[in-house]
C-alpha positions as CSV (number, residue, x, y, z in Angstrom):
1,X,-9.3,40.5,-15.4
2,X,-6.5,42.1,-13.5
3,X,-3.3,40.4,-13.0
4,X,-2.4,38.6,-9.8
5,X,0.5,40.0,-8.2
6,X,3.1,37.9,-6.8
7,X,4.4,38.3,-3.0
8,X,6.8,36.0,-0.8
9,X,5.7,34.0,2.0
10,X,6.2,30.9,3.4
11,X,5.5,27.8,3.4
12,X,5.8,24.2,5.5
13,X,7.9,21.5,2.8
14,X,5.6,19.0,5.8
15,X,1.7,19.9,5.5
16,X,1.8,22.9,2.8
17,X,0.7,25.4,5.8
18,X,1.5,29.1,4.4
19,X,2.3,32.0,7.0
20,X,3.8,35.6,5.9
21,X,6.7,35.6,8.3
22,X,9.0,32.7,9.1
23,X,8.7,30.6,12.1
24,X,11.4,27.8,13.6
25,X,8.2,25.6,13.7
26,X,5.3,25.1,11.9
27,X,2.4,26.2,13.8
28,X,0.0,23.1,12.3
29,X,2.2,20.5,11.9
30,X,4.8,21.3,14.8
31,X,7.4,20.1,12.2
32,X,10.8,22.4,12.8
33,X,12.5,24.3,10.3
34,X,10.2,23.2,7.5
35,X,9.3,26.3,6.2
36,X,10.8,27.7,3.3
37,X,10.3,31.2,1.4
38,X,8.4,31.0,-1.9
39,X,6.2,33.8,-4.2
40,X,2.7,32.9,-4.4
41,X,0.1,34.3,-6.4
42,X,-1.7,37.6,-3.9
43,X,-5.2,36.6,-5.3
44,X,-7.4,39.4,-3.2
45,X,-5.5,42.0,-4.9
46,X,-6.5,40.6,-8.2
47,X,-10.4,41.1,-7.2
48,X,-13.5,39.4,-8.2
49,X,-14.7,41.3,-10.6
50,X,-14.5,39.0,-13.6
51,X,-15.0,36.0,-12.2
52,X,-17.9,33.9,-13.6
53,X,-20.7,32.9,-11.4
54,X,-20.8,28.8,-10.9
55,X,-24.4,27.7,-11.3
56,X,-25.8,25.8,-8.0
57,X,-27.8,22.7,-8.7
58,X,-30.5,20.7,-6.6
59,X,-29.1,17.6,-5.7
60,X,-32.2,15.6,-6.3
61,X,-31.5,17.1,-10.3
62,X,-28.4,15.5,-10.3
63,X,-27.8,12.1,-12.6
64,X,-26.3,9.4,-10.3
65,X,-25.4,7.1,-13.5
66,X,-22.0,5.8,-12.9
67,X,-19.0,7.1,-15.7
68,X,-18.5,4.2,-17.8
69,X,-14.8,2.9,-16.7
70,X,-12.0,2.5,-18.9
71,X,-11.0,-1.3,-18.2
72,X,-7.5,-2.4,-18.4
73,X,-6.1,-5.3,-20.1
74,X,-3.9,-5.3,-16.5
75,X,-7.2,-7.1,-14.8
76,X,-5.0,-6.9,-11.5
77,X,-4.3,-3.3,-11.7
78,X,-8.1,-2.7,-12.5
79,X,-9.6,-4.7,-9.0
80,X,-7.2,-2.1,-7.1
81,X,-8.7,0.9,-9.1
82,X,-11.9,0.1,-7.9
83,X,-13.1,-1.6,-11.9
84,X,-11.1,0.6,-14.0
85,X,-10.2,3.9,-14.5
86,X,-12.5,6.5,-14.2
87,X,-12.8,9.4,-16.8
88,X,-12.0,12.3,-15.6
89,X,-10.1,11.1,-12.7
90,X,-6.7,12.1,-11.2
91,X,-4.3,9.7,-9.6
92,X,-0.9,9.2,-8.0
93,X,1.5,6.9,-8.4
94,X,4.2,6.9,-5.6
95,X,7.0,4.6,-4.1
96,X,11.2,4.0,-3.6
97,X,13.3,4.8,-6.6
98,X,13.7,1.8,-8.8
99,X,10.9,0.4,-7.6
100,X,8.8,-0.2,-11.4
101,X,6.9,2.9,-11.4
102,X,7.7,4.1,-15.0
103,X,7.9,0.6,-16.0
104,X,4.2,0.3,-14.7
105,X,3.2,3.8,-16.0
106,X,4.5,2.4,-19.6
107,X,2.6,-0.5,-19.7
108,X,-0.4,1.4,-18.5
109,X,-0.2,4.2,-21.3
110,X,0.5,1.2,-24.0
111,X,-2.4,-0.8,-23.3
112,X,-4.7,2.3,-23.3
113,X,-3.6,3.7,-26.5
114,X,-3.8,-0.4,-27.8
115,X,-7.7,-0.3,-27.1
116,X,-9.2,3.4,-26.6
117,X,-7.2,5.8,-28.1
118,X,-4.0,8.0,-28.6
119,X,-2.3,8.5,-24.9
120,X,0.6,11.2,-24.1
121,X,3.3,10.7,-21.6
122,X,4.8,13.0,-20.3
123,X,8.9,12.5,-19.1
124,X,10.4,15.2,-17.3
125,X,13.1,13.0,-15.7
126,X,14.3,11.0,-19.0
127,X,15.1,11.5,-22.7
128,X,13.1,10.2,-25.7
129,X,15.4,7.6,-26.6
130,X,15.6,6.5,-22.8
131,X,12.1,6.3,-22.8
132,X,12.2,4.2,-26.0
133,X,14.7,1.8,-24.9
134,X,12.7,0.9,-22.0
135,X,9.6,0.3,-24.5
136,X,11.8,-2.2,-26.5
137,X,12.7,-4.0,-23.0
138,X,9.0,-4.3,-22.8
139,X,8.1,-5.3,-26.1
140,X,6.2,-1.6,-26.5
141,X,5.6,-0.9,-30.2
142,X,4.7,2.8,-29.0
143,X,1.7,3.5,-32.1
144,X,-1.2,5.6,-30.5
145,X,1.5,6.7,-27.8
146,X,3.0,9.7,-28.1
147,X,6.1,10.9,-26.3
148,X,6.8,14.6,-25.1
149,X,9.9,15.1,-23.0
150,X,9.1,18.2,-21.4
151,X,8.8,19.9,-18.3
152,X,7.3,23.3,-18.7
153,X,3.5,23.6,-17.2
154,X,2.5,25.7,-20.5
155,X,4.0,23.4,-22.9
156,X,2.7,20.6,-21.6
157,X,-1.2,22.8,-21.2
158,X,-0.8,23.4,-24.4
159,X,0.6,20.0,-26.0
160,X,-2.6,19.0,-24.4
161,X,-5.3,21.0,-25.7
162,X,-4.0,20.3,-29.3
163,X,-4.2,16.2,-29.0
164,X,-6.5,15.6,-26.4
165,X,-5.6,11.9,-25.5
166,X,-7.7,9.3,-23.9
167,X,-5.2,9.1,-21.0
168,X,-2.9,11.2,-19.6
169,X,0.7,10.0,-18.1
170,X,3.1,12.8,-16.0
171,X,6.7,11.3,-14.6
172,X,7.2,13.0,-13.0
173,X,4.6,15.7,-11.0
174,X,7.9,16.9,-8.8
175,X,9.6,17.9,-12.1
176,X,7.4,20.3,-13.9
177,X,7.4,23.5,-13.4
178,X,5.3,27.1,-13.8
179,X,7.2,30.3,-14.8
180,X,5.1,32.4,-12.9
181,X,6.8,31.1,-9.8
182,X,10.1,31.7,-8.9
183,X,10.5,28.6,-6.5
184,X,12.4,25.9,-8.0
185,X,11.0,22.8,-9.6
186,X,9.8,20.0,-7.1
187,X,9.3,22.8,-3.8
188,X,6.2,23.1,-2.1
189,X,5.1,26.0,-4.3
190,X,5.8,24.0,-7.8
191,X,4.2,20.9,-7.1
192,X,1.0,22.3,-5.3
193,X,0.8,25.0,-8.2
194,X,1.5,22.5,-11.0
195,X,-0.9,19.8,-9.6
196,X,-3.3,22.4,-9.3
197,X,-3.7,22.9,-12.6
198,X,-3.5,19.3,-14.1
199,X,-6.4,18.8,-11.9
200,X,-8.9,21.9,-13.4
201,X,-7.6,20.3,-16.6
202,X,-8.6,16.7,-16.4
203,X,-11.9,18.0,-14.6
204,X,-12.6,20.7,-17.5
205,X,-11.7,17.8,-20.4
206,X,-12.8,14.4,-18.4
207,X,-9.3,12.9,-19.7
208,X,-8.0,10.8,-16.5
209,X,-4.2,11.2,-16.2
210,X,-1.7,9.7,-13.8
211,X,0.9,11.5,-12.3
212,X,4.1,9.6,-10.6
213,X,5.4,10.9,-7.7
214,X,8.9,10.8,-5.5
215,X,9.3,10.1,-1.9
216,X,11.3,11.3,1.3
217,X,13.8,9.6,3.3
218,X,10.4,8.5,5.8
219,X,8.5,6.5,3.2
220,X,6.2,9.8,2.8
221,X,4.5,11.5,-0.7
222,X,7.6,14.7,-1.6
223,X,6.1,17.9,-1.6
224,X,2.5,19.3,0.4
225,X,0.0,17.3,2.2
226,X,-2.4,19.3,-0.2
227,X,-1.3,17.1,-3.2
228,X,-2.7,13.7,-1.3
229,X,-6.1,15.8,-0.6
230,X,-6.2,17.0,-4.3
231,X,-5.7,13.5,-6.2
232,X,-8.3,11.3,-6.5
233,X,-6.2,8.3,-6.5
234,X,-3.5,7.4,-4.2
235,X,-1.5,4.3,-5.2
236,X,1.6,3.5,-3.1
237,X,4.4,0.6,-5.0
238,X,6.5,-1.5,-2.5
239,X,8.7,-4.1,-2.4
240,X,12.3,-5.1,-2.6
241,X,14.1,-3.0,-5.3
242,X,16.5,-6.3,-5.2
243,X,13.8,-8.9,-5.1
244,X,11.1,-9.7,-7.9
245,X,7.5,-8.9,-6.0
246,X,6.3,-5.5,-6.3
247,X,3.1,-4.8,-4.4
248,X,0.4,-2.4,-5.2
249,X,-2.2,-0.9,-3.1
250,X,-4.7,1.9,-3.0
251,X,-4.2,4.1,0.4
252,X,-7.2,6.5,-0.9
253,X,-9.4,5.8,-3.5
254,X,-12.8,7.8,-4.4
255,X,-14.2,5.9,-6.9
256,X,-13.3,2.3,-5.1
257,X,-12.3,0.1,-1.4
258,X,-8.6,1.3,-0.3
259,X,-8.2,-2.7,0.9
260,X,-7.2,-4.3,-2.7
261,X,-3.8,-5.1,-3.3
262,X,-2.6,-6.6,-6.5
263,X,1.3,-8.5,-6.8
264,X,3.6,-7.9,-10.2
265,X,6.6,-10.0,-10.7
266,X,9.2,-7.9,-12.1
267,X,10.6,-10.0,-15.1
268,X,12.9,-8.5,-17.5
269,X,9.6,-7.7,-20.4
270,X,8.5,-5.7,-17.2
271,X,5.9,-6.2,-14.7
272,X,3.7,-9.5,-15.2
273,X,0.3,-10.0,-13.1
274,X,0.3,-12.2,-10.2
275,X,-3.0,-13.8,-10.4
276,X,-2.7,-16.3,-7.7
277,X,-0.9,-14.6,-4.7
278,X,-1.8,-17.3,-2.1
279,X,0.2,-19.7,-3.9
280,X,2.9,-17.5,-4.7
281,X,3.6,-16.3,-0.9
282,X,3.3,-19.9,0.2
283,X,5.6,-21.5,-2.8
284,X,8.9,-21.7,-0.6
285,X,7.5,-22.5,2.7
286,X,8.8,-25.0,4.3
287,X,5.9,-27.9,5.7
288,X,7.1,-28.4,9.6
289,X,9.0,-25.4,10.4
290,X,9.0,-23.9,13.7
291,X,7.4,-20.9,14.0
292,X,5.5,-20.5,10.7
293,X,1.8,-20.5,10.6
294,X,-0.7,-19.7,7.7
295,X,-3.1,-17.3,7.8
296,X,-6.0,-16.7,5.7
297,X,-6.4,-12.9,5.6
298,X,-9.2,-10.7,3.7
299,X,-7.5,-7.7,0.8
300,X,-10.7,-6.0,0.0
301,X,-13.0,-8.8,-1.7
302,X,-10.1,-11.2,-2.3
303,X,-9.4,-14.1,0.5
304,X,-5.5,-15.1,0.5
305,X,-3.0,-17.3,2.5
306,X,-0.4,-15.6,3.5
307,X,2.7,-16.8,5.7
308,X,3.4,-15.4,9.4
309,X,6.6,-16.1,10.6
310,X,8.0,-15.6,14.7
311,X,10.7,-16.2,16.3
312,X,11.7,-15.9,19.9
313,X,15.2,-15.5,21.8
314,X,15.8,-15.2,25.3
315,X,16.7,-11.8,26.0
316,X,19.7,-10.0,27.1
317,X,18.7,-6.7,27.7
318,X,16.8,-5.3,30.6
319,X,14.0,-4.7,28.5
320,X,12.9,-7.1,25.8
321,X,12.3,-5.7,22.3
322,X,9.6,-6.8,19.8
323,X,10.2,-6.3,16.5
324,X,6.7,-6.3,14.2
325,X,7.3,-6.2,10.2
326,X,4.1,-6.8,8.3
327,X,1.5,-6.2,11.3
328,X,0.8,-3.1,13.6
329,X,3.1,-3.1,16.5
330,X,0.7,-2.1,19.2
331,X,-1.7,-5.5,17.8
332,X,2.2,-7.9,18.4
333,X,2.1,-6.4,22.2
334,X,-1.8,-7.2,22.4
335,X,-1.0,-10.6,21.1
336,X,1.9,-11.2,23.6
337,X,-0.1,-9.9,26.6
338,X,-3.2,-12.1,26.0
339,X,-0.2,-14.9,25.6
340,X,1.2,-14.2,28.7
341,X,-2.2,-13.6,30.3
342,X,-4.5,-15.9,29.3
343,X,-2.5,-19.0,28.1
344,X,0.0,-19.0,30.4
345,X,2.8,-18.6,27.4
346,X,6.1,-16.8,29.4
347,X,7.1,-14.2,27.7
348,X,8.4,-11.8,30.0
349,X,12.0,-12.5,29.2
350,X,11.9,-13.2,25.4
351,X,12.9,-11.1,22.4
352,X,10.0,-12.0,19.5
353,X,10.2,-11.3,16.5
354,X,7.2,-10.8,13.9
355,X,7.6,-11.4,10.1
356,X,4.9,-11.5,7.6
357,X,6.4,-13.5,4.6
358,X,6.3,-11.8,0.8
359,X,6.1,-8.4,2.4
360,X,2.0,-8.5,2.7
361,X,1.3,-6.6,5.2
362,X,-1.9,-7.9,7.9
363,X,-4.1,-4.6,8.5
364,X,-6.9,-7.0,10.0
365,X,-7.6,-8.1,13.8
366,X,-8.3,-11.5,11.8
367,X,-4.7,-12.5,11.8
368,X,-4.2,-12.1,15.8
369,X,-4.3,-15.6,16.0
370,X,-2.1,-16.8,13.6
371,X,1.0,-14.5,15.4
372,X,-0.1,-15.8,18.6
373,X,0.0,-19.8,17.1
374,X,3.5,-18.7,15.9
375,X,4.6,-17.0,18.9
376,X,3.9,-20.2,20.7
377,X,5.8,-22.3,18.9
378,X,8.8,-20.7,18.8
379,X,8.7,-20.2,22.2
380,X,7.9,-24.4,22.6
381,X,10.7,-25.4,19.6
382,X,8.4,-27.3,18.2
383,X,6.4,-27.1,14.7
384,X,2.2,-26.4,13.9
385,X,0.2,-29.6,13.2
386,X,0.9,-29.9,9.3
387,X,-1.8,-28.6,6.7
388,X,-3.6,-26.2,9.2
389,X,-4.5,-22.5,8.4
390,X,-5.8,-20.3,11.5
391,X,-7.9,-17.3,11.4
392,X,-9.2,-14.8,14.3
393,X,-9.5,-12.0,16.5
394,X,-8.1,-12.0,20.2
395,X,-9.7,-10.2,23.0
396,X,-8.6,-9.3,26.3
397,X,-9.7,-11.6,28.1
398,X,-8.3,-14.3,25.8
399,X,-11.3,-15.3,23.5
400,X,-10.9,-16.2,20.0
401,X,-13.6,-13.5,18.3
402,X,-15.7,-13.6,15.5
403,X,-14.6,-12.3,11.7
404,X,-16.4,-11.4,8.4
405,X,-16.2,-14.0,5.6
406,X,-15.1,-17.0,7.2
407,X,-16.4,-19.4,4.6
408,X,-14.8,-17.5,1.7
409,X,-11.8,-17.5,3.9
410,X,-12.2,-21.5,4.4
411,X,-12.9,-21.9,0.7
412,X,-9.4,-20.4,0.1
413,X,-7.2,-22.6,2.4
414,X,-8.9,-25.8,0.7
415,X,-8.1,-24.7,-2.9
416,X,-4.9,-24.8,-1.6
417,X,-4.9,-28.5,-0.5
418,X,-4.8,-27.2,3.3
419,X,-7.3,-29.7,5.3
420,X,-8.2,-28.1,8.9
421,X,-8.6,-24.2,9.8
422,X,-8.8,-23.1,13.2
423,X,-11.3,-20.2,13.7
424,X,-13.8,-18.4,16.2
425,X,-16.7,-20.2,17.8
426,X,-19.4,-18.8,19.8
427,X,-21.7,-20.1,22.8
428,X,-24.4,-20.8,19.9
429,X,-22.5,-21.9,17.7
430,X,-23.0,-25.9,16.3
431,X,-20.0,-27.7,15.4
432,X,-19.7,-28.7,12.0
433,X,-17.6,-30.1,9.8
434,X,-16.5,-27.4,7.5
435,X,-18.4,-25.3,4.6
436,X,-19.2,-26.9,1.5
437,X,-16.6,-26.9,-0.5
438,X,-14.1,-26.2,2.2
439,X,-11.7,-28.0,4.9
440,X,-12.5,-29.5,8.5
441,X,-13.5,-26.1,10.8
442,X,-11.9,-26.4,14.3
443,X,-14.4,-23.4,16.3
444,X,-12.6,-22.6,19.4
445,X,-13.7,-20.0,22.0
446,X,-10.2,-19.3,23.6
447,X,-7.0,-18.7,22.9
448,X,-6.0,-21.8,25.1
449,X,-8.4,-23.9,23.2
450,X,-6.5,-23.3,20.1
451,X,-3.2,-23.7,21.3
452,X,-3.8,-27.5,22.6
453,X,-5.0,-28.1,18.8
454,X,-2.4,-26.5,17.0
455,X,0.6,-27.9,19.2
456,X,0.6,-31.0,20.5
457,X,1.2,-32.2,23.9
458,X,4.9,-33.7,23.3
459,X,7.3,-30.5,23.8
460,X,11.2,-30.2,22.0
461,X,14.5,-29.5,24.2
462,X,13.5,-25.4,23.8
463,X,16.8,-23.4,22.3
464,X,18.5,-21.8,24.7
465,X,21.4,-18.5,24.0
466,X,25.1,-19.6,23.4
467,X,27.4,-18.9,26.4
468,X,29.3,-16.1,26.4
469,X,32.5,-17.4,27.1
470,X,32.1,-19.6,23.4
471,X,33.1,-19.1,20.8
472,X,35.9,-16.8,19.6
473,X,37.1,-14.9,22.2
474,X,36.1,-16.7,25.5
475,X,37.9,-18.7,28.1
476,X,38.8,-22.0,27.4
């Protein structure tokens, strides 16, 4: 088969678009002064002459039998996966610097090669006895693991092919390189190239391998767009690098729901399972504080509590800012206009402030009404009925709407020794008690409804700004 000759073109470091001559701005991303010179493979001058034909197959012909998973002793790590890992499957690890991701990627390869077989992980960015040192921290005997510091494509192709392991670790994909491109390790060309071929490898062998990734100053995957397409597997790590949660969801998954999030504490043997999350988040709230409401909120099949914080400030500026951190910001200025609207809550000249507590973040229209119960009573200085969790979707016109899996929901907040939950009611809707099993079920139709049942009648002095002239610095 003829060679494939190389020629320059270039490339966007944004969305991986590739254009012969260089532009300011990239003509599918409108990014500027993204695109960077790179030799790529001209694969129409090679030809097709030799390339074999790929059979076509009636779809009725093929099997639909699910790929038996691999299933982690990390039962946390395995809901987010979708049940396991699948064979043959390809994903990517991402997140801040420091955040756990080799620590995770460790344990992963250790408890694989404990149950099915040798695993190989790959460390461009550290040493064998780094990598070691970090396995004693974690109590990592390392039999069945095997170590190869190395970042060479062809060594690593080849390292393969001779031990074919059960599962296949990379850390990371930015530092390997091919020497049949001249770009430098972890450009556009590398990565795209390099995860290219670790793909036709894992599909070709059914080995599933993990690759860890690096991020840019925005919170975004390095390298092409192209490498999030490619993957199988996306799994994003947050948290505090200074704190003790680490968070871990899927933001694509093929085999699996992208809604499942599972919490590590980061101890010093590594990262330990969070099994109950509710009671984790809620651990160090404090019963009667103003402000604070609890939420019972769906992540993928799992119900938890989680804790939404608000506070309000008369404003200074022209213009009053909203500051959302855990929720979408466009749902906080829905929440604040139905306020304002609908249940005559002034807002017009407050600063408010939006916190989700344990850095959860609320991707549902289900937890409108907990911000809005919060909202109010910082605004009103004056504390949520004790031992209530609130649940529901606001409309426009200031109803309290309908949401999926209210009883599992209810079930939740009682295992927690909460006693009331506030959620949507309908016109045919019978009052009732609560589900079986669960606390007393407050259905309301309206926002208004719910605020008269969460807040009671008798207000607090609200807080009003420090004069200006207090304080250091002002007149006496």
């Amino acid at each position: 088969m003829p060679r494939a000759r190389l020629k320059s073109a270039f490339v966007c470091d944004s969305c991986g678009y590739e254009t012969p001559k260089w532009e300011g701005r990239c003509p599918a991303c409108s990014e500027w002064n993204t695109l960077s010179e790179v030799a790529v493979a001209d694969r129409a001058a090679a030809g097709r002459a030799d390339v074999p034909a790929t059979p076509a197959r009636e779809l009725s012909q093929v099997s639909t039998r699910e790929l038996p998973r691999i299933e982690l002793s990390l039962g946390e790590f395995n809901r987010v996966l979708g049940g396991g890992v699948v064979p043959g499957s390809l994903a990517l690890l991402y997140g801040e610097p420091g955040i756990g991701k080799s620590t995770l990627l460790l344990q992963l390869a250790a408890a694989v090669s404990a149950s099915h077989g040798q695993t190989l992980y790959v460390s461009g960015e550290e040493s064998a006895p780094q990598v070691k040192m970090r396995a004693d921290r974690l109590g990592i005997d390392g039999r069945g693991l095997f170590l190869l510091p190395e970042t060479n494509l062809a060594a690593v192709l080849a390292r393969l092919d001779a031990h074919r392991p059960a599962l296949l670790v990379v850390d990371s994909i930015q530092t390997l390189h091919d020497d049949n491109l001249t770009a430098a390790p972890g450009s556009v060309a590398q990565i795209r190239e390099c995860a290219q071929r670790l793909m036709d490898w894992v599909k070709d062998t059914g080995t599933p391998a993990f690759l860890s990734g690096h991020v840019t100053k925005e919170g975004d995957v390095a390298g092409p767009r192209l490498l999030e397409h490619l993957v199988d597997v996306v799994l994003y790590m947050e948290g505090d690098a200074n704190g003790a949660w680490r968070l871990l969801r899927s933001t694509k998954n093929r085999f699996g729901s992208t809604n499942e999030i599972c919490v590590f504490d980061m101890a010093a043997e590594g990262l330990k399972e969070v099994k109950d999350p509710s009671r984790t988040f809620l651990a160090k709230r404090t019963d009667g504080a103003i402000g604070s409401v609890i939420v019972a909120t769906m992540k993928g099949s799992r119900p938890m509590l989680v804790e939404v914080q608000a506070l309000t400030m008369p404003s200074m500026l022209p213009q009053p800012r909203r500051v959302a951190t855990g929720i979408d910001f466009n749902r906080l200025l829905l929440v604040c206009a139905v306020l304002s609207r609908h249940a005559g809550v002034a807002l017009a000249g407050q600063d408010i402030v939006v916190n989700v507590a344990g850095g959860v973040r609320l991707n549902e229209p289900a937890g409108d009404l907990g911000v809005a119960l919060a909202i109010a009573s910082s605004l009103k200085n004056q504390p949520i009925a004790s031992g209530i969790a609130a649940v529901g979707e606001l409309g426009l016109t200031g109803e309290v709407r309908a949401v999926s899996q209210l009883e599992r929901r209810v079930q939740e907040a009682a295992r927690l020794g909460l006693g009331h939950c506030i959620g949507p009611g309908g016109p045919g809707d019978d009052e009732r008690p609560g589900f079986p099993g669960g606390p007393a079920v407050s259905q309301v139709r309206t926002l208004a409804e719910a605020l008269r049942l969460a807040l009671p009648q008798q207000e607090r002095a609200p807080v009003r700004p420090r004069p200006a002239s207090a304080g250091f610095g002002g007149r006496r």
